[in-house]
Residue frames as qw, qx, qy, qz and C-alpha x, y, z in Angstrom:
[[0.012, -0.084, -0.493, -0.866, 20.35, -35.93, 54.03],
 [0.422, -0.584, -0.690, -0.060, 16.77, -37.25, 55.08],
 [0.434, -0.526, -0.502, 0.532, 17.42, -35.36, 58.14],
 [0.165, -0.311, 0.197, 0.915, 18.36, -32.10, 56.46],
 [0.116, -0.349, -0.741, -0.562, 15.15, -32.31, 54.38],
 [0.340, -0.588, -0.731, -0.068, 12.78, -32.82, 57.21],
 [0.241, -0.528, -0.287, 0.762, 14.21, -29.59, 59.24],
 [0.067, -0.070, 0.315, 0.944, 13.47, -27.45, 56.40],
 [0.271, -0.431, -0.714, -0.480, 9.91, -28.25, 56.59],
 [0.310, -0.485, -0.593, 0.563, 9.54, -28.13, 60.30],
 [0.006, 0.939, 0.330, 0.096, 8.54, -24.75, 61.43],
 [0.328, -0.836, 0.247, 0.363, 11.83, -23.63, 62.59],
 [0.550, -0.127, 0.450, 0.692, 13.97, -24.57, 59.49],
 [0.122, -0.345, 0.173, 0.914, 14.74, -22.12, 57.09],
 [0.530, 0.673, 0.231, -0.462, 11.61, -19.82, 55.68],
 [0.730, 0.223, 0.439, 0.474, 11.86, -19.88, 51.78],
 [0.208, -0.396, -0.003, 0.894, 13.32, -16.26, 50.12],
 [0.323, 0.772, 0.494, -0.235, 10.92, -13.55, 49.68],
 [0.475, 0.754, 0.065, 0.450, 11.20, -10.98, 46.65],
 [0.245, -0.961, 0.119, -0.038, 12.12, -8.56, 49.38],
 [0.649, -0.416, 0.502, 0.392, 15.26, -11.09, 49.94],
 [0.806, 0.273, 0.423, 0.310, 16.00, -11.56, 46.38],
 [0.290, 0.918, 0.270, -0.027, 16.10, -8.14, 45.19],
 [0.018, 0.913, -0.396, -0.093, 18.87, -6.67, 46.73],
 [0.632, -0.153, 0.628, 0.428, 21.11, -10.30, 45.59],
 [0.715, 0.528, 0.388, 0.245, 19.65, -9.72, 42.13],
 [0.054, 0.998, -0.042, -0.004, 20.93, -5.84, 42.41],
 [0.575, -0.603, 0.500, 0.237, 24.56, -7.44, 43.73],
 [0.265, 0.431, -0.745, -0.435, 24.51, -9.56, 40.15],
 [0.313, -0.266, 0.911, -0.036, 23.72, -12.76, 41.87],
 [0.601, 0.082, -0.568, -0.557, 21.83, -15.26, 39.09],
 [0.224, -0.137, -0.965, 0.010, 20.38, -17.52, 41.18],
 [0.042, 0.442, 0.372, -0.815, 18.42, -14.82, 43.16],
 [0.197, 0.273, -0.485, -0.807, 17.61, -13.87, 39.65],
 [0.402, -0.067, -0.857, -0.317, 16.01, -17.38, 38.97],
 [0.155, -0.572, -0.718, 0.364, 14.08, -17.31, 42.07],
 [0.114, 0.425, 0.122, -0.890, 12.81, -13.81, 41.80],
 [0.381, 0.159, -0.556, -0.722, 11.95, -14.64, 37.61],
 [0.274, -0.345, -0.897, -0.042, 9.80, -18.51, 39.32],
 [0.028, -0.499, -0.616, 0.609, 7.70, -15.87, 41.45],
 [0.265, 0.513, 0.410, -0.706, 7.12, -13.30, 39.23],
 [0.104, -0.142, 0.744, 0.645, 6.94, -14.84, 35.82],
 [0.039, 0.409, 0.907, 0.098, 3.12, -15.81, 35.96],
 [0.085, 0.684, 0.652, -0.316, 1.97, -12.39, 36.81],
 [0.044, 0.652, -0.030, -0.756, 3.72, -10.54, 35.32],
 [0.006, -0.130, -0.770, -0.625, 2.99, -12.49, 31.36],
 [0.042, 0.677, 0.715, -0.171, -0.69, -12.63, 32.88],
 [0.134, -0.716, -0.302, 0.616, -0.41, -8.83, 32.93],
 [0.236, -0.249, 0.678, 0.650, 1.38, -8.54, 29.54],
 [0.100, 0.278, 0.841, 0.453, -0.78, -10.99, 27.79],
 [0.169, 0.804, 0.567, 0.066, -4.17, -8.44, 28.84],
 [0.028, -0.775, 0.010, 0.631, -2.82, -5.69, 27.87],
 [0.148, 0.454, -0.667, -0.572, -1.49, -7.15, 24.38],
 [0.822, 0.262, 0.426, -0.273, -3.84, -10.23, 24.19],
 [0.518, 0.678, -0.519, -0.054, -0.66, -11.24, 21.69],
 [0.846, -0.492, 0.136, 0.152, 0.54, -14.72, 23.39],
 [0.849, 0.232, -0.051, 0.472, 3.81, -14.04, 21.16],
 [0.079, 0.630, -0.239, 0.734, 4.65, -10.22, 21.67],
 [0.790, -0.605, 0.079, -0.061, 3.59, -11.01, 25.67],
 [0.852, -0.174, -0.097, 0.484, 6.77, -13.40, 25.75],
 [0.503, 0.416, -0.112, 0.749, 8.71, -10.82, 24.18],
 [0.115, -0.687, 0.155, -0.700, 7.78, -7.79, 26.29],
 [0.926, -0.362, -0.053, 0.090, 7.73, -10.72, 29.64],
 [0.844, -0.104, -0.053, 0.524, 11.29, -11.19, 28.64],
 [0.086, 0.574, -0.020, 0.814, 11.96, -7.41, 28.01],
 [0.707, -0.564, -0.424, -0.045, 10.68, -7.42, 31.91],
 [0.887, -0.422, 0.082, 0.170, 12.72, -9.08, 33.33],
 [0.602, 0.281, 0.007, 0.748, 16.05, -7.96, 31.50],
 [0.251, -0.744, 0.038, -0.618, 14.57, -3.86, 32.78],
 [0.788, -0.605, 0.042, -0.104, 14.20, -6.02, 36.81],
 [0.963, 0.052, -0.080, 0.252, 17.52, -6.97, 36.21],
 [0.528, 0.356, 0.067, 0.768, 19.31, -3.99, 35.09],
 [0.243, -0.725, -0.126, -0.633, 17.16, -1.56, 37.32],
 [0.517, -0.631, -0.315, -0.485, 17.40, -3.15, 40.74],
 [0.416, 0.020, -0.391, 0.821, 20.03, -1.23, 42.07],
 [0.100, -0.234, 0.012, -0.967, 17.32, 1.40, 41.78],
 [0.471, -0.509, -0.673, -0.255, 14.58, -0.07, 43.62],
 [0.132, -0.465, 0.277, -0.830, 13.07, 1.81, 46.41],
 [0.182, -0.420, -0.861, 0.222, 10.87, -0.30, 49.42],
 [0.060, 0.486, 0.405, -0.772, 9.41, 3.20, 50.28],
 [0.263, 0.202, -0.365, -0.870, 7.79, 3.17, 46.91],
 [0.855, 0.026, -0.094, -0.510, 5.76, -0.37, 47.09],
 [0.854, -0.274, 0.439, -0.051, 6.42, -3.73, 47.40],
 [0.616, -0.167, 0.705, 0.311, 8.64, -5.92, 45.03],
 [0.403, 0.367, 0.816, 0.192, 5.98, -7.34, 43.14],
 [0.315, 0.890, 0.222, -0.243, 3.95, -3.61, 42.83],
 [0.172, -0.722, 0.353, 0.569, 7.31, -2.11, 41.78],
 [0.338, 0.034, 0.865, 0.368, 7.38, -5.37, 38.76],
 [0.337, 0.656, 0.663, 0.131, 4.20, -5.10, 37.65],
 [0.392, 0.860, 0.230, -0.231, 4.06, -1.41, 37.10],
 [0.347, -0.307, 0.753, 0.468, 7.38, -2.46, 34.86],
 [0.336, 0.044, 0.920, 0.197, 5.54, -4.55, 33.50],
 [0.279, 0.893, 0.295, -0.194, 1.90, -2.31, 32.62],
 [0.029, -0.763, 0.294, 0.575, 4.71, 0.41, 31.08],
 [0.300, -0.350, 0.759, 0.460, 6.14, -1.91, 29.03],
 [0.389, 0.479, 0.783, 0.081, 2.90, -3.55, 27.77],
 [0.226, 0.829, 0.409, -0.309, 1.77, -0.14, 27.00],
 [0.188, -0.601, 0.488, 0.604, 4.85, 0.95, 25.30],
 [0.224, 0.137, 0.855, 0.446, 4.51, -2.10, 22.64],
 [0.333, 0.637, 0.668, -0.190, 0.71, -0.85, 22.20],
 [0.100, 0.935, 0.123, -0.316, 1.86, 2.58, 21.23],
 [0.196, -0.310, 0.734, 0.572, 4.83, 1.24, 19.08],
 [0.185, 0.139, 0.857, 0.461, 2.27, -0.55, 17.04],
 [0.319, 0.833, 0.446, -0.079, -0.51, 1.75, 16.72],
 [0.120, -0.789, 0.249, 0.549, 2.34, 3.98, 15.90],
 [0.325, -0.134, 0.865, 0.359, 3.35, 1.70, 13.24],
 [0.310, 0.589, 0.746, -0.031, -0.31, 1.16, 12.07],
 [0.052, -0.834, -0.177, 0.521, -0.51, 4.94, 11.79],
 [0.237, -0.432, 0.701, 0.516, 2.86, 5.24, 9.78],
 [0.283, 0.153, 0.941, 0.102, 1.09, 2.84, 7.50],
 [0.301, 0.773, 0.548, -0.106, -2.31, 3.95, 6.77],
 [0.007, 0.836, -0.182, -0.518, -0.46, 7.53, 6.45],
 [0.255, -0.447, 0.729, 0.452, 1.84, 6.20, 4.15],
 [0.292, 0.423, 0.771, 0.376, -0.93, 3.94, 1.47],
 [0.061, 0.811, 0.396, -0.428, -2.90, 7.34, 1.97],
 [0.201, -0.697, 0.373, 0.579, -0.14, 8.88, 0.31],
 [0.116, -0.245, 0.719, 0.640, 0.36, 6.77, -2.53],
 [0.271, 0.443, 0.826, 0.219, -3.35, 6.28, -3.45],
 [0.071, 0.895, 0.337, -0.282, -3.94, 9.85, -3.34],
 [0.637, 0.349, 0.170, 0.666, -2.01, 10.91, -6.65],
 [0.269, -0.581, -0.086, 0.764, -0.91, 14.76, -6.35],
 [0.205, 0.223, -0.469, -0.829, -2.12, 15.26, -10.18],
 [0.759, 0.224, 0.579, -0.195, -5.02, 14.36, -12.05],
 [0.673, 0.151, 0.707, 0.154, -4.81, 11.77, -14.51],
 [0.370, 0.795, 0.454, -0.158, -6.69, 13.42, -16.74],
 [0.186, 0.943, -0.178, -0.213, -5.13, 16.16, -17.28],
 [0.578, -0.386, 0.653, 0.301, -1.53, 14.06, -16.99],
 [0.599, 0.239, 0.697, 0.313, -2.65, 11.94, -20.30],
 [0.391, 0.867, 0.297, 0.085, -4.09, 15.19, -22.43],
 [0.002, 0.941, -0.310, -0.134, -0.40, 16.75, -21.86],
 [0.529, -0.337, 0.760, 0.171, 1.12, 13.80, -22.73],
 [0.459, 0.539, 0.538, 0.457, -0.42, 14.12, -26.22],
 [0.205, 0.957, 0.206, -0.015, -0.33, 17.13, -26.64],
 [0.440, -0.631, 0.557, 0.313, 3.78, 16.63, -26.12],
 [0.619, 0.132, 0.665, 0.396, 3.99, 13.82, -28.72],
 [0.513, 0.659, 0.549, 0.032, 1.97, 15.98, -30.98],
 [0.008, 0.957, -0.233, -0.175, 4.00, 19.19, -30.81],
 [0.515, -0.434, 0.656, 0.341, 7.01, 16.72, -31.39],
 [0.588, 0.161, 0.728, 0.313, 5.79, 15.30, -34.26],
 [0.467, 0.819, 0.310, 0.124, 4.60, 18.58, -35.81],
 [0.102, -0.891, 0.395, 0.202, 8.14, 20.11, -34.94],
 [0.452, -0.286, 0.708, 0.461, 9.84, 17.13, -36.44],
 [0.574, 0.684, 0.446, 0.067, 7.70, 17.85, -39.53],
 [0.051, -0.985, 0.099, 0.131, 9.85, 21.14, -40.01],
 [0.395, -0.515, 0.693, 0.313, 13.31, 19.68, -40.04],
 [0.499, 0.444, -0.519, -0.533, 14.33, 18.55, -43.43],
 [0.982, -0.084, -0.067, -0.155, 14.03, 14.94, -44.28],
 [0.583, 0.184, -0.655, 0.445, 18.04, 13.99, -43.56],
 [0.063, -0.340, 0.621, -0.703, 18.14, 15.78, -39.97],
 [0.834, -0.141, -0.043, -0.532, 14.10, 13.88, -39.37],
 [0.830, 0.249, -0.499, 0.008, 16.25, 10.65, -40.32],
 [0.408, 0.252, -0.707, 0.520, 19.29, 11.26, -38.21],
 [0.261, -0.299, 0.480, -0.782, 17.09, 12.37, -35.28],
 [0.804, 0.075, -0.315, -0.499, 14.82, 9.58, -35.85],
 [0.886, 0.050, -0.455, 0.072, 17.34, 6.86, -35.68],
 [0.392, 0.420, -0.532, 0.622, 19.49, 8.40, -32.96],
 [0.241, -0.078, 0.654, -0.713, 17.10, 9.62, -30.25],
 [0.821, 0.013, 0.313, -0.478, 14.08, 7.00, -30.85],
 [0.956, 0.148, -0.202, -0.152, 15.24, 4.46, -32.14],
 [0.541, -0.812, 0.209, 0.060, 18.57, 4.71, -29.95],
 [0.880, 0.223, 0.044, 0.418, 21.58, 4.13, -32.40],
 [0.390, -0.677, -0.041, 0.623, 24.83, 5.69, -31.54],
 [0.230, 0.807, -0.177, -0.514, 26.22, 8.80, -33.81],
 [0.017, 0.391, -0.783, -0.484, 28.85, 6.67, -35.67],
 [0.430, 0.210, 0.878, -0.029, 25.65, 3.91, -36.48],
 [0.387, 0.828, 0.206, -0.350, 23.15, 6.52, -37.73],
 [0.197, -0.664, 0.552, 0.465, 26.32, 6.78, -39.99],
 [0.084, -0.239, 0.904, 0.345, 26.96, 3.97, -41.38],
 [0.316, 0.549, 0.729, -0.260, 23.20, 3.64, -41.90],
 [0.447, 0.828, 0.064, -0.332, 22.84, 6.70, -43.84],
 [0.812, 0.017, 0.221, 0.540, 26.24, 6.02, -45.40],
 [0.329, 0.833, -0.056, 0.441, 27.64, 9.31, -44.55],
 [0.470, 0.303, -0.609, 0.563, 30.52, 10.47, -42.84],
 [0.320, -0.679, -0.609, 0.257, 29.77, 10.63, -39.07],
 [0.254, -0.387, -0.298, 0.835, 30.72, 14.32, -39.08],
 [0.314, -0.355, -0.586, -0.658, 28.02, 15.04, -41.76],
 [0.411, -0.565, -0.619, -0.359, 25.63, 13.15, -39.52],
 [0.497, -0.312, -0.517, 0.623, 26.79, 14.86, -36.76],
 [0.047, 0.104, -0.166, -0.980, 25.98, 18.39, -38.07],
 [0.456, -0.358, -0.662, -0.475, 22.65, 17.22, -39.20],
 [0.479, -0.042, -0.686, 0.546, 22.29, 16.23, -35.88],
 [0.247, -0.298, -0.363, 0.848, 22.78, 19.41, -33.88],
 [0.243, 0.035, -0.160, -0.956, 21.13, 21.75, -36.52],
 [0.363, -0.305, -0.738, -0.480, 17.69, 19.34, -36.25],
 [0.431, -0.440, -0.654, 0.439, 17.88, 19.66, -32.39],
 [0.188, -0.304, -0.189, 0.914, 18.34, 23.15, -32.61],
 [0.295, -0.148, -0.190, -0.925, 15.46, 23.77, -34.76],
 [0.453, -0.627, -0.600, -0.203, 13.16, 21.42, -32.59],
 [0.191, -0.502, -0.474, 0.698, 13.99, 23.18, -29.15],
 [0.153, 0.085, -0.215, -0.961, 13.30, 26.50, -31.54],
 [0.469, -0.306, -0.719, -0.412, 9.71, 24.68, -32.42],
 [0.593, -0.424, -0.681, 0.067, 8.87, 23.60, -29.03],
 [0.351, -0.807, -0.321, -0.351, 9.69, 26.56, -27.37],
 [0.882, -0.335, -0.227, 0.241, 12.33, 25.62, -25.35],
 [0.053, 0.978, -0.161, 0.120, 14.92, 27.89, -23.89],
 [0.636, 0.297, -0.534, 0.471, 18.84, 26.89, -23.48]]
C-alpha cells in the first residue's frame, strides 16, 4: 500500500485528472468525475458569482444552479470553443447576470406596482363632495315617500331587517309591507333619477 502511494508521487505514476479528462466522464453520467470537476471549479466559479451578486446567499444558489447547467450541458461542450474552465465560467457570468436582471426585474415590478396604488385614479375631493351630495339626494327623496313606505324602507334597507321582520315590527301583514315596499323604491329611483 506504502508502495502504491509513493509511485503516484514519483514522476512517472499517474498525473492527477484534468477538467479536459473529467468532462467527457461527467457527459457519460459518471459522479465521481462530477466531484472532481465540482473540487476544481467550485472556488472560481462562487468567486465569480459572489462579484457579480456580492449576495454570499444568492451566490450559493446560482454556484449550485452552475453546476446542475455543467452537468446537464456537457454532452454539449465544444474544446474548439475554449477551455473547460473558460466554457464554466462564462456559465457561470450568464447565470450571475440572469439573477441580476430577475431582481431588478422584480424591483421594477414593485416600484411600478406601489406607484400604482399611491397614485389614486380620482381625486378625493371631488370623491367625498359626491358622496354627499348622494346621501343628500337620498334623504331629500326619502322625504317624499309617505311616512309608512320611509318606515318600511328605513328598517329594511338601512337598518337591514328581512321583509317578514319589518312586519312584525310594524305589525302588519308582510304583504302590506311588501307593497309599501316596492311602491317607496319605485318612487325613490323616480326621485333620484334612476332608470330601470
Amino acid at each position: 500500500m506504502r508502495e502504491r502511494a509513493q509511485r503516484s508521487r514519483e514522476p512517472g505514476g499517474p498525473r492527477p485528472a484534468t477538467l479536459d479528462d473529467l468532462l467527457p466522464r461527467v457527459a457519460r453520467g459518471d459522479e465521481v468525475a462530477f466531484e472532481q470537476l465540482y473540487r476544481h471549479l467550485s472556488a472560481p466559479i462562487f468567486g465569480l458569482v459572489q462579484r457579480v451578486l456580492r449576495d454570499p446567499a444568492q451566490s450559493e444558489e446560482v454556484a449550485q444552479e452552475v453546476f446542475i447547467e455543467l452537468w446537464r450541458s456537457a454532452t454539449r461542450y465544444s474544446p474548439d470553443r475554449g477551455s473547460v474552465q473558460s466554457w464554466a465560467m462564462t456559465i457561470a457570468h450568464r447565470k450571475a447576470v440572469d439573477r441580476v436582471r430577475s431582481a431588478q426585474a422584480s424591483s421594477d415590478r414593485d416600484t411600478r406596482a406601489a406607484r400604482a396604488e399611491t397614485a389614486r385614479p380620482f381625486d378625493e375631493v371631488t370623491e367625498v363632495v359626491a358622496g354627499r351630495m348622494e346621501r343628500e339626494q337620498v334623504r331629500r327623496c326619502l322625504g317624499t315617500l309617505t311616512d309608512l313606505q320611509r318606515e318600511s324602507v328605513m328598517l329594511a334597507y338601512y337598518q337591514g331587517y328581512t321583509y317578514r321582520e319589518v312586519a312584525h315590527l310594524l305589525d302588519s301583514p308582510l304583504g302590506t309591507v311588501k307593497t309599501r315596499l316596492r311602491d317607496g323604491l319605485i318612487r325613490l329611483r323616480d326621485c333620484m333619477g334612476v332608470t330601470a
